[in-house]
Legacy VTK file of the C-alpha trace (Angstrom):
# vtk DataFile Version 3.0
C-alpha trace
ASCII
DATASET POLYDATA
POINTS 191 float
10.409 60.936 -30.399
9.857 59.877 -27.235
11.295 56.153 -27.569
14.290 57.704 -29.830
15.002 59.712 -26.338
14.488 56.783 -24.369
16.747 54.444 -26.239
19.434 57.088 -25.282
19.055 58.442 -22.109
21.290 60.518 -20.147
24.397 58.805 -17.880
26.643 60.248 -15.504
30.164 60.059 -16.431
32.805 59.507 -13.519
35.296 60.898 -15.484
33.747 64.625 -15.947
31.763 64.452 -13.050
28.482 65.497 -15.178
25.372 63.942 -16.899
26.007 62.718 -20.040
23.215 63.947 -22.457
23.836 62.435 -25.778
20.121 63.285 -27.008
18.112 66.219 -26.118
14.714 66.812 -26.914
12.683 69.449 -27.056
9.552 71.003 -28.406
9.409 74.150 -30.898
8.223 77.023 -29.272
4.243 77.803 -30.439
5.623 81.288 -31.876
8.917 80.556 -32.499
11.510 83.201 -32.292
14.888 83.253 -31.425
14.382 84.363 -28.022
12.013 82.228 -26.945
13.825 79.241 -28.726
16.889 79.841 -26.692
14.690 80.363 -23.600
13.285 77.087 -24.022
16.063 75.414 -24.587
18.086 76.669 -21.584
14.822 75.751 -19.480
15.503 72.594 -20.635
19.222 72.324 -19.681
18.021 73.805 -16.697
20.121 76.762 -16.915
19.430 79.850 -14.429
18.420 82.461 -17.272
18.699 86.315 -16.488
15.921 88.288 -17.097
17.536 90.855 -19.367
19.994 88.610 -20.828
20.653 89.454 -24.547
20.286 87.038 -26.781
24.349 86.440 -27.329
24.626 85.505 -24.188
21.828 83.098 -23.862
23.066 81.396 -27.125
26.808 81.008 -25.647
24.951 79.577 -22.366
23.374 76.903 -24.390
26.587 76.185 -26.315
28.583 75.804 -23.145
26.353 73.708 -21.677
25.175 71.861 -24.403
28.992 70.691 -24.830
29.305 70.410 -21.325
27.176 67.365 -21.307
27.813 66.019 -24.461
24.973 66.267 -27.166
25.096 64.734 -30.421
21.841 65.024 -31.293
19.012 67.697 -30.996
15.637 66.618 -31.175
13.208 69.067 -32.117
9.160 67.944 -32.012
6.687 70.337 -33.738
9.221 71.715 -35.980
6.078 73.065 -37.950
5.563 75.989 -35.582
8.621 77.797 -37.274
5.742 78.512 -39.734
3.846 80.628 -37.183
6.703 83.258 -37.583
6.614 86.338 -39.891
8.954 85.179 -43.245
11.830 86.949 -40.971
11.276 84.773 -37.511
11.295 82.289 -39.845
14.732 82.550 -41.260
16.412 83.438 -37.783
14.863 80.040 -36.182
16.261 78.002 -39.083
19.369 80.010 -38.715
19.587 79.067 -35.437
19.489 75.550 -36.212
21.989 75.389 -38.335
24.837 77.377 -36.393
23.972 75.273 -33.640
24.585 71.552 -35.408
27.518 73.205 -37.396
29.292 74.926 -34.045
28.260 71.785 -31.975
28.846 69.198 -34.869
25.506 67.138 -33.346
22.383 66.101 -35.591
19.244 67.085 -36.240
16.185 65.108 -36.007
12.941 67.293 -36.569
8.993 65.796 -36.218
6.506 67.015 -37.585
3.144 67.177 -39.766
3.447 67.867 -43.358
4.242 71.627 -42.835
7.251 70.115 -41.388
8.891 69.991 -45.028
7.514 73.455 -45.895
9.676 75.099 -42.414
12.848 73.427 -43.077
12.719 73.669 -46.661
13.055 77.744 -46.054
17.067 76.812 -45.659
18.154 74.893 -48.555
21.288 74.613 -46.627
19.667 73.039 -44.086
16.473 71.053 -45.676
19.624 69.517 -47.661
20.370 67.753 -44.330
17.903 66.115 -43.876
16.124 63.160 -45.255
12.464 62.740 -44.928
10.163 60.317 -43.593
6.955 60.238 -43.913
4.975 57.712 -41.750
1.854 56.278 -43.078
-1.912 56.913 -41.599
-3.175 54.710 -39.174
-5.729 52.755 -40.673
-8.935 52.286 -38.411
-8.308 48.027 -38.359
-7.742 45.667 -35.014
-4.430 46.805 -34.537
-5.031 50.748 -34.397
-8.168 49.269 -31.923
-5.394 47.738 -29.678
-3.304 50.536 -30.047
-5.594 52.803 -28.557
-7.125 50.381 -25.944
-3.253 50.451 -24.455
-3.089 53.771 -24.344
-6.250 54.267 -22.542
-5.779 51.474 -20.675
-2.243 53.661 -18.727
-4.652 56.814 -18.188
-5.858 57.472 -14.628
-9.965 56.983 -15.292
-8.661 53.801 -16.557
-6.888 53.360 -13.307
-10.023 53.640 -11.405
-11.720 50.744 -9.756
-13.966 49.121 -11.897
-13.018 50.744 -14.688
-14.219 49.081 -18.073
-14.471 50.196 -21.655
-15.187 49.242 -25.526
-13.565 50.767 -27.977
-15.327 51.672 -31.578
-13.355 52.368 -33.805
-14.237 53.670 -37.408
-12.841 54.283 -40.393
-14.508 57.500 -42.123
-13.608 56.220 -45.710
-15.576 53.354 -45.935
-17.548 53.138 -42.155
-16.112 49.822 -41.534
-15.428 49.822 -38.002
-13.370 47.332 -35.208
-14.457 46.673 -31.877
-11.816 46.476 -28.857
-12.258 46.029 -25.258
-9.561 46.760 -22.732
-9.225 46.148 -19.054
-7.350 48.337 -16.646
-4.029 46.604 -15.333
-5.842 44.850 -11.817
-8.548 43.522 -14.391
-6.368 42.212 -16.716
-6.745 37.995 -16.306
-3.280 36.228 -15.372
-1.759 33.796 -17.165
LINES 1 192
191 0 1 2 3 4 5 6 7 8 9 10 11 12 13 14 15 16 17 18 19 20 21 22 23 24 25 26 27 28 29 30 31 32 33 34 35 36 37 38 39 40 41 42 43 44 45 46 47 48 49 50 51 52 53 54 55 56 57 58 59 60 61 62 63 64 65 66 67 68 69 70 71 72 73 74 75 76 77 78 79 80 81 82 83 84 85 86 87 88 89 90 91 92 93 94 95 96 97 98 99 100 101 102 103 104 105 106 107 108 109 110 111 112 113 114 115 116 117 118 119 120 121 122 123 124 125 126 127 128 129 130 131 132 133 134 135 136 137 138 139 140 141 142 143 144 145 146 147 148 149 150 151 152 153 154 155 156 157 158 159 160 161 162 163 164 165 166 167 168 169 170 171 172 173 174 175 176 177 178 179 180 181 182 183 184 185 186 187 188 189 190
């Protein structure tokens, strides 16, 4: 999600005098609810939100705004959650969704873990918009070893002088396991 933002980031247009936002992300709300959807997403756009504001108005807040600076895509991690909702919450979230991509004409893009498939498929309008992918588990090998040794490596105890680590790394399956060492970033030897 994160490099999908990146590879489209926000840029000021002369023209309008405001940021251009082609892609906004966000995360779904742990108990989703259209309330606290809208919340979040105005906190986002950093909108000024009333405390008694209804939820017609917040919704026409995001709209404006969201057209304002241009979306064309909505990026929604942890789409799952929807399924912490009663059957009803539920519906009104994915509702939601969908009048905002058919009033705003922008995309969805929705991440998630397998329950994913089970929240959007409660709109068959909706899940019919979508095509699935499903990415494959890491497998605990040399490259998952280096994959996590970069990570760790950009942490701050990794930033700390003298910092040093191995890395074990273990497939449950079958107990075969890869070794990786990493370096913090002044460690690292030049060449």
């Amino acid at each position: 999600m994160k490099r999908f933002r990146d590879e489209h980031p926000p840029s000021f247009s002369p023209i309008t005098g405001t940021l251009r936002t082609p892609v906004l992300a966000m995360e779904m709300t742990s108990r989703p609810g259209e309330r606290r959807f809208y919340a979040e997403l105005l906190t986002l756009l950093g909108a000024p939100q009333r405390p008694r504001a209804d939820i017609a108005q917040m919704e026409q807040a995001a709209l404006r705004i969201m057209e304002a600076i241009g979306v064309q895509v909505l990026v929604i991690d942890e789409v799952h959650n929807t399924l912490a909702g009663t059957y009803r919450e539920q519906r009104i979230v994915l509702n939601t969704l969908r009048f905002l991509s058919n009033r705003l004409q922008i995309s969805l893009v929705c991440f998630g873990v397998n329950d994913a498939r089970e929240a959007i498929s409660g709109d068959v309008q909706l899940a019919r918009r979508f095509e699935q992918f499903t990415l494959s588990r890491w497998a605990a090998n040399e490259q998952f070893a280096t994959l996590v040794a970069s990570i760790l490596r950009n942490t701050p105890a990794a930033q700390a002088p003298g910092a040093h680590a191995e890395i074990a790394v273990t497939d449950a399956a079958d107990h075969r396991g890869h070794h990786c060492q990493y370096l913090p970033h002044d460690q690292q030897p030049r060449g």
